[in-house]
Steps between C-alpha positions, in 0.01 A plus 500: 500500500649831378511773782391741283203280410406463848555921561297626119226638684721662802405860337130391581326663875455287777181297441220489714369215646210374293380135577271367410205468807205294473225430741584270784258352643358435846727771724844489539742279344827345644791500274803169605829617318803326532849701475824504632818756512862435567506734773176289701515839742317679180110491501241627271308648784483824356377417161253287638357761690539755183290263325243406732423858537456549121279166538326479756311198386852307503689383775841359444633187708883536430736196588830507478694101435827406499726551195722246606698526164190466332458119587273594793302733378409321189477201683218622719322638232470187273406322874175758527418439143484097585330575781255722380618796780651698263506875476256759322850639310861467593847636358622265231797388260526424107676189631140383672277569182487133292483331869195740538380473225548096513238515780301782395565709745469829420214746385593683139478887555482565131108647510586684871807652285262657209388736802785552605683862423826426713622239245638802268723541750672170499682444193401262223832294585447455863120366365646284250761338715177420742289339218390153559614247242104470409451869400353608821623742804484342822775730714488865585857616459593627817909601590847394306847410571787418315779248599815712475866485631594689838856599552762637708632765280732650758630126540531457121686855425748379771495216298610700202166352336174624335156323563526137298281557184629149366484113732887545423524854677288363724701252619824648516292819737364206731879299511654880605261532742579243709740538712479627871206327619310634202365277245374636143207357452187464739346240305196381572481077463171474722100644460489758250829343340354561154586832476851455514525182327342634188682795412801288459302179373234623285715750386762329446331277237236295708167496389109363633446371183487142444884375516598847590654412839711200365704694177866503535457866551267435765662253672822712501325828629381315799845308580652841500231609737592224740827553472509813643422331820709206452801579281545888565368537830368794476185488662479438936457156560160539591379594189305185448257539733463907505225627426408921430501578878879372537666634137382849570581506885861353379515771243367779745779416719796435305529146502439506086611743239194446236168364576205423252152620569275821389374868646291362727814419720647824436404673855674261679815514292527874490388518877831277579749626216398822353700618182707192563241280306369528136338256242500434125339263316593120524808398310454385110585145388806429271319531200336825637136377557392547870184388707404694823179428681169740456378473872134547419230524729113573403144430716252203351152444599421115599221376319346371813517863642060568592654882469606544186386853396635633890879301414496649197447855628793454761771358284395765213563720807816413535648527113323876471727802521582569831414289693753194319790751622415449847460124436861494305659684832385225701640240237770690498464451107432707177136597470330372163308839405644700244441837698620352838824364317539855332522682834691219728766615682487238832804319366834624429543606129783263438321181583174643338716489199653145544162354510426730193821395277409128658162522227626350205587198654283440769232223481237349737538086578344303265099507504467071563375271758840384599661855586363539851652144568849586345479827688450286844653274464668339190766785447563538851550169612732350215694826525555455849624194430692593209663812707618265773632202242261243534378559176656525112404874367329320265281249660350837585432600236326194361284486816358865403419350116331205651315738719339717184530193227500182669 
């Protein structure tokens, strides 16, 4: 998706909110919504009660799970769908959508979008990307990230080094940054691991198409990923079992010199280094393609919701100008409105502007029944194993093409 794309209507005025609000019947209805935020302190309280006061025939029942990497919360959601408990609406991810729509989950918004104004003001891309394989529009685009690289740049200029734009540079910043009690790389081998294994994997040649994982160009990207671990030693020993919580307190205090994640870690990392810390986008594969991950997040109705018309009212709330600022602050991600984006200033410019140069290469997880399994625990199992030698690189790597293929 081309940043420019996603800004074309930035000259536009802040919209208005404009949903869509029919009748609802019998007194007051009770919204369930699901969500979660890295920082769990973060609460919606005051958006709730903006929009209970603007509907007064809505009240909103907000319940904060788990991320727990993303296995936990997606775990309890596909539990409450099985049991029939589920939520009216709940924040969701592209990576959920064919196991949704597998088991018919959700409701399609396409005839509560015709009403509704607000949707000029998230760009055709952002709608596209969120388009179900069967035509239909099933997720309210909500806040972005992208996967970028975090680094040192005090420790790299002592280093006599710029940022690594190459897996070559990158490797030779990460080898002269250990020393000391320092290592280069935070890498993260446990939950969430997919966001560091697939800038060097995916872009360095894998692929989720059938056989893509088992090339020689695959298979050579990922031994090289391993190896950082095992032959180069780059990484702390426990970087098979860390997870986001322990690569970004290790990078917040020194222990690493580059870290991978996105903006919505950014507070913390300035909070603890300052000036000391920048980011740029992930480094490029030999042959120059690169693959960083489009952290997407959007709001679905379940089908089994008895308050459709109300959900759809709260999470249209929620991506209208305005009000999905004050969501993305809580995030601590990049709002998906055109006008809020035009105006944001919460983050730093210079990691507003990794995440933007990140664009041409980022891409959400594939959009298939297996990916919430090799997000929990395919990928991060084997490479556990793999980081800690009781696996070949490439066993690995066939275990994630049986996964998809069989």
């Amino acid at each position: 998706m081309e940043r420019r794309t996603f800004m074309k209507l930035a000259g536009a005025a802040a919209l208005s909110f404009e949903a869509a609000k029919p009748a609802i019947a019998q007194g007051k209805a009770t919204v369930r919504w699901w969500y979660h935020y890295d920082n769990p302190q973060n609460t919606p309280a005051s958006l709730v009660a903006k929009f209970e006061a603007e509907n007064p025939d809505i009240k909103i029942q907000g319940e904060p799970i788990p991320w727990g990497g993303g296995t936990d919360y997606i775990n309890r959601i596909f539990s409450a769908l099985v049991a029939g408990n589920q939520p009216d609406c709940a924040m969701v991810r592209l990576s959920y959508l064919s196991r949704f729509g597998q088991m018919k989950a959700l409701e399609p918004l396409d005839g509560f979008l015709t009403n509704w104004k607000g949707r000029s003001d998230i760009s055709d891309d952002v709608w596209k990307i969120n388009r179900s394989p069967d035509g239909k529009q099933y997720y309210m685009p909500l806040h972005y990230v992208v996967i970028y690289l975090y680094y040192r740049q005090d420790l790299l200029q002592q280093a006599g080094l710029q940022p690594p734009k190459s897996f070559a540079e990158f490797l030779t910043a990460a080898q002269a940054l250990t020393k000391d009690g320092i290592y280069g790389y935070g890498m993260r081998g446990g939950a969430g691991c997919h966001d560091n294994w697939g800038p060097f994997v995916l872009g360095g040649g894998a692929s989720f198409d059938k056989g893509g994982m088992v090339t020689d160009k695959a298979l050579a990207a990922n031994r090289w990923f391993v190896d950082l671990a095992l032959k180069h030693k780059v990484v702390p020993p426990s970087a098979p079992t860390d997870a986001f919580r322990q690569i970004v307190d290790a990078f917040k205090a020194g222990r690493t010199g580059m870290a991978i994640h996105h903006i919505g870690s950014v507070a913390e990392v300035v909070g603890a280094l300052g000036d000391k810390v920048s980011a740029v986008p992930v480094p490029r594969g030999p042959d120059g393609g690169g693959w960083t991950y489009f952290g997407d997040e959007s709001n679905a109705i379940f089908a089994g919701s008895k308050n459709k018309e109300a959900a759809f009212r709260w999470i249209s709330f929620l991506s209208s100008a305005g009000n999905n600022a004050e969501q993305a602050k809580l995030s601590g991600q990049l709002p998906i409105t055109i006008s809020d984006a035009k105006s944001w200033t919460v983050h730093p410019k210079r990691f507003v502007e990794a995440s933007d140069a990140s664009l041409p290469i980022a891409k959400p997880l594939p959009d298939h029944v297996k990916t919430p399994d090799f997000v929990g625990r395919v990928l991060p199992t084997n490479l556990q194993r793999a980081l800690t030698g009781g696996m070949n690189p490439d066993d690995l790597m066939r275990a994630v093409e049986q996964t998809f293929y069989g």
